[in-house]
N, C-alpha and C positions, 0 to 999 in steps of 0.2 A: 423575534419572539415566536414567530411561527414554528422553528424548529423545533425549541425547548416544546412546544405544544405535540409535534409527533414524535418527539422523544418519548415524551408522556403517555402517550394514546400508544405508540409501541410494547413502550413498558408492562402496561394492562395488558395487551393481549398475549404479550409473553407470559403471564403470571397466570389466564384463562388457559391457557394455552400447552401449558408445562411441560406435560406428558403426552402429551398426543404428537406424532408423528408428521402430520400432516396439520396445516394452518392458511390453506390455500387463501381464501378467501380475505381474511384478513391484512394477510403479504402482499395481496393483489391490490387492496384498495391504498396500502400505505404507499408501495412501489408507485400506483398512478399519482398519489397526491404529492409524492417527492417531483415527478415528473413534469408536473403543472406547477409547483412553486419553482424549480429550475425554468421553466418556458418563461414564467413572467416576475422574471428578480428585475429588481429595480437596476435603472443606469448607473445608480450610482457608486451597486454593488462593484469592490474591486475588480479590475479590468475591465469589465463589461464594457464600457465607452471606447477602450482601444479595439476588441476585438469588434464593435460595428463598424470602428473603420478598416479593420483586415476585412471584416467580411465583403465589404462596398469597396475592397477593392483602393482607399484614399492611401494605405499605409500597408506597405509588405516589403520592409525593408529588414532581413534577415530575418523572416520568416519559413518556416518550413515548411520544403514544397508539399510535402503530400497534404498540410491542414490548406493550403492555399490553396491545391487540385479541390479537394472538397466545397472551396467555398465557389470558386469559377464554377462547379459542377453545380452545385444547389441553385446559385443564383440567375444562371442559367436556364432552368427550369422557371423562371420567376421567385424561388422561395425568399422572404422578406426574411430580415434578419429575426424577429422574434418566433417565425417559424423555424430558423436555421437551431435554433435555442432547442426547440423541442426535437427536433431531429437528433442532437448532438445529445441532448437526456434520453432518447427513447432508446438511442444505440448501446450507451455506457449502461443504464439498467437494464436491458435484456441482457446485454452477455453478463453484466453483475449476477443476476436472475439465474440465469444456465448454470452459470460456470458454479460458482456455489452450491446448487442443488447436484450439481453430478459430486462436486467434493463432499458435501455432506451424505450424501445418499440418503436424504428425506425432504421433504417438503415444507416442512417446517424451520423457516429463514430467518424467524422473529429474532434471535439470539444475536445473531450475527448483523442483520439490519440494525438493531439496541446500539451494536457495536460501532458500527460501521459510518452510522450516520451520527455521531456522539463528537466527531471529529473528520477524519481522511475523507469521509462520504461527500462531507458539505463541502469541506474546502476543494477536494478534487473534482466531483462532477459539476461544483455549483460555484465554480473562481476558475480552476485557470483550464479552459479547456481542451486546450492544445497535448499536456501533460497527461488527462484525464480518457481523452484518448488512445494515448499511448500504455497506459495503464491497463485499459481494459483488454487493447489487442494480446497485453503479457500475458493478463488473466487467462486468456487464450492456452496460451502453451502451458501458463503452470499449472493447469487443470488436467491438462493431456498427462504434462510429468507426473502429476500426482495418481493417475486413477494406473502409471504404468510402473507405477513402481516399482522395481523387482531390484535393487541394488540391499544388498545387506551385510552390514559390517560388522560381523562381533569380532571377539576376541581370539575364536576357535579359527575364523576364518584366518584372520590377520596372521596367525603363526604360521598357516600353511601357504601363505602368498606374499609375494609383496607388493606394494598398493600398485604397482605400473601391469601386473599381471592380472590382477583383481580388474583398475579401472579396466585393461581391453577387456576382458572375461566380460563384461556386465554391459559393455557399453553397446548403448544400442542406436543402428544408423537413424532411425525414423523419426528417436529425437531431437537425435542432431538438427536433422533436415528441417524440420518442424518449428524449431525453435530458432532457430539460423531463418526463416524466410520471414516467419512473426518477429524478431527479432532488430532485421533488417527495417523493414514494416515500420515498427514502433518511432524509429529513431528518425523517420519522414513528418514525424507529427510532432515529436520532442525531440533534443538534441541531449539532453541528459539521461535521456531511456540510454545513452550508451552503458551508462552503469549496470542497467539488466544483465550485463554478461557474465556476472559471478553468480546469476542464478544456475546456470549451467553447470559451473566450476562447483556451487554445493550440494547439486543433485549427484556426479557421480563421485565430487569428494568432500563427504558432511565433515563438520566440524563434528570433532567430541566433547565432550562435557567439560574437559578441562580447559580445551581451547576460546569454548564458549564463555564461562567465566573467567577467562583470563580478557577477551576482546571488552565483556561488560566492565569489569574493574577499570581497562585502561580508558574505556567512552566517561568512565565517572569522573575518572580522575581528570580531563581534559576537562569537559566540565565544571566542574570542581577550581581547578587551579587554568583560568583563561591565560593567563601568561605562557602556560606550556604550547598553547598554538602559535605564539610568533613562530619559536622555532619551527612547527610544521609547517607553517603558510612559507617562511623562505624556500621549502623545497618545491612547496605546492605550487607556487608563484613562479618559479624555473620552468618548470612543463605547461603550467597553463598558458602563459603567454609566448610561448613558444609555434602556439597555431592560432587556427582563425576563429575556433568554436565559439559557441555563444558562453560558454567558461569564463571567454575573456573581457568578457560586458560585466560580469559577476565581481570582478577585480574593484570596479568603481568604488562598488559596495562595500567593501570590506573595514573594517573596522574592529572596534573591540567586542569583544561576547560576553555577552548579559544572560547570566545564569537566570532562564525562565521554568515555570512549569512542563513549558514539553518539555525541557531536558530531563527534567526530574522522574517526568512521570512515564517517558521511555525507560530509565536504567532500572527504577524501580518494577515496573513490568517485565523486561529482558530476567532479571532475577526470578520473577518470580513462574516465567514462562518456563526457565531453566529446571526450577524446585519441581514443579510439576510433570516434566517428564519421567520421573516414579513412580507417576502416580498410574501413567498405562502401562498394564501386563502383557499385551497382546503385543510381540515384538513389530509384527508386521506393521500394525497401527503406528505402534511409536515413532518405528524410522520414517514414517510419511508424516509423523507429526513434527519432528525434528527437521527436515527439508523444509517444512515451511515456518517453523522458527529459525531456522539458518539465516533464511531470506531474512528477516527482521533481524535478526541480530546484526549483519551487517548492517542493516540499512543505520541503525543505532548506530554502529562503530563510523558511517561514511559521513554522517551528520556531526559527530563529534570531529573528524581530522578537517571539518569544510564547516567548523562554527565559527572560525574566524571572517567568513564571507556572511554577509546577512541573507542573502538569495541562497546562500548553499545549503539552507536545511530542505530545499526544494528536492537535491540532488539525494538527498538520503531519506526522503517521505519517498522516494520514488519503489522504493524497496521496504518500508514503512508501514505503507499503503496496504499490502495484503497483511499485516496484523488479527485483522477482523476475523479470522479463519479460525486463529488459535481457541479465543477461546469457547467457539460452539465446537471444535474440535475434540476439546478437553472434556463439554459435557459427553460428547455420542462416543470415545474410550473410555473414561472412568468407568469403574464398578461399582466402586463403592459409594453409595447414597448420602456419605459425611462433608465426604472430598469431594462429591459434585456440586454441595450445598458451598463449601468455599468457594470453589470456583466460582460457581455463581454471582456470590458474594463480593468478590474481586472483582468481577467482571462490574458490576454497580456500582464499585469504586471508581472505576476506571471512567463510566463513564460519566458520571458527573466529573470528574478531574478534568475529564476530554472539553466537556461543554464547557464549564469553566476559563478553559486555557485559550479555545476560539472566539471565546466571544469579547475574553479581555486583549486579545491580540488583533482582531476583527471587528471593530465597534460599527464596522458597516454592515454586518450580518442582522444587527438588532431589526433595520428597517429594508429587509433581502427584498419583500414584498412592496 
């Protein structure tokens, strides 16, 4: 319940809040009180009782080294595992903190907080922490990618190049490097951050609008029609257990797919993230808003071809995750005062649908405290 309570208490200050720029004060106090309900979630919340035995060291059996370096390294120091708890929140919310504020270019976080902690916030920083980790170090570079934007694909360009001259034209080494060393980074903490690597792939080559709704349609229709995943899982199931990844712990799982609310309320979002790129005029703006719907559009399409794994919507929340961007993105482009009231609007759809969908999938969330 405590959640649904600073969803609330968010909510109000976004609506105090509206127009003003800056909200320090208020994003400060919610940021700490998320930070303190993560320091002291019950045992009984999901995992929590495995990772105090990763952290003590009882269980690290295909564990990855770099969360394991961490916890040798903390514990080390003496820190008790409920301190290890606030260490592992204080880190994920400041770079949350950062990283957001240099993308947004204001201070005012409430939108995106509303959003964020509605769903992907709770479940990643406040369940599996390993993942959550990993997450935020991407946060990292996609912050970097986003404020460096300079890739720009119309039409006019498109005739005078073809895309293998364009990508060298635009590509730039610093990303590379940047994103290759965070990259590498990530996948010490998670084994599924290996999917981040199609971030790269749609910063210097986005999908276009057609292709975008062509990838939504076919995530609906898997959805839609679960029987179409046998056939995917036979090919998926050649390559996965073909190596040793933690992929192939996921096989256990696998089973039939039960059309739930996240699935629904990703495709219906993905749509309507797509409608809304229209709605900014500001080319510049747009294509850095489309790189990080990109990123979510997959993440939708990777969750759909891995729904026949019950653990594989992990592997597509992993790209998912930065969602929460879109829609305070959408307010600080729009112009128009009609369409930012939709958005808005949408965005409160969203996230009561969000709270709805974790807490009937999550019934250990109800008693986090």
């Amino acid at each position: 319940m405590i959640f649904i309570f600073l969803t609330a208490i968010t909510l109000l200050f976004l609506l105090f809040t509206w127009k003003k720029r800056n909200s320090t004060m208020p994003t400060v106090l919610l940021l700490v009180s998320y930070i303190i309900v993560f320091t002291f979630r019950s045992m009984n919340v999901s995992d929590t009782e495995a990772y105090a035995l990763i952290f003590n060291n009882v269980y690290d059996v295909g564990i990855e080294k770099g969360f394991t370096f961490v916890c040798n390294v903390l514990r080390g120091f003496g820190v008790s595992f409920r301190q290890f708890l606030f260490v592992i929140a204080l880190f994920n919310i400041t770079i949350w903190t950062l990283c957001t504020r240099k993308i947004l270019q204001q201070n005012n976080l409430l939108m995106s907080l509303l959003f964020f902690m509605s769903y992907s916030g709770i479940y990643t920083y406040g369940i599996i922490l390993r993942a959550s980790m990993a997450e935020s170090i991407m946060l990292v570079a996609i912050t970097y990618m986003f404020l460096h934007y300079n890739i720009v694909y119309s039409k006019n360009v498109s005739k005078q190049y073809n895309v293998l001259k364009l990508f060298w034209k635009k590509l730039s080494f610093n990303i590379i490097i940047l994103f290759t060393l965070l990259y590498l980074l990530t996948v010490l903490f998670h084994q599924t951050a290996l999917i981040f690597f199609v971030i790269l792939i749609v910063y210097f080559v986005p999908l276009n609008s057609k292709i975008r709704y062509i990838i939504s349609v076919f995530s609906l229709l898997v959805f839609l029609f679960p029987n179409v995943t046998t056939i995917i899982a036979n090919y998926l199931l050649l390559f996965i257990s073909s190596n040793d990844l933690r992929f192939s712990g996921y096989l256990l799982e696998a089973g039939t797919l039960e059309l739930g609310i996240t699935q629904i309320i990703w495709v219906i979002s993905a749509f309507f993230y797509i409608h809304c790129t229209n709605y900014i005029l500001d080319e510049n703006n747009r294509n850095k808003y489309i790189f990080i719907l990109n990123i979510f559009i997959i993440g939708v399409f990777v969750t759909a071809l891995l729904s026949f794994i019950t653990a594989g919507v992990r592997v597509g929340m992993m790209l998912t995750f930065y969602e929460y961007l879109l829609p305070a993105l959408l307010i600080n482009y729009i112009i128009d005062t009609r369409k930012r009231r939709i958005v808005f609007m949408w965005t409160l759809f969203f996230v009561i649908a969000n709270c709805s969908k974790i807490f009937t999938s999550l019934t250990t969330l109800i008693h986090y405290l």
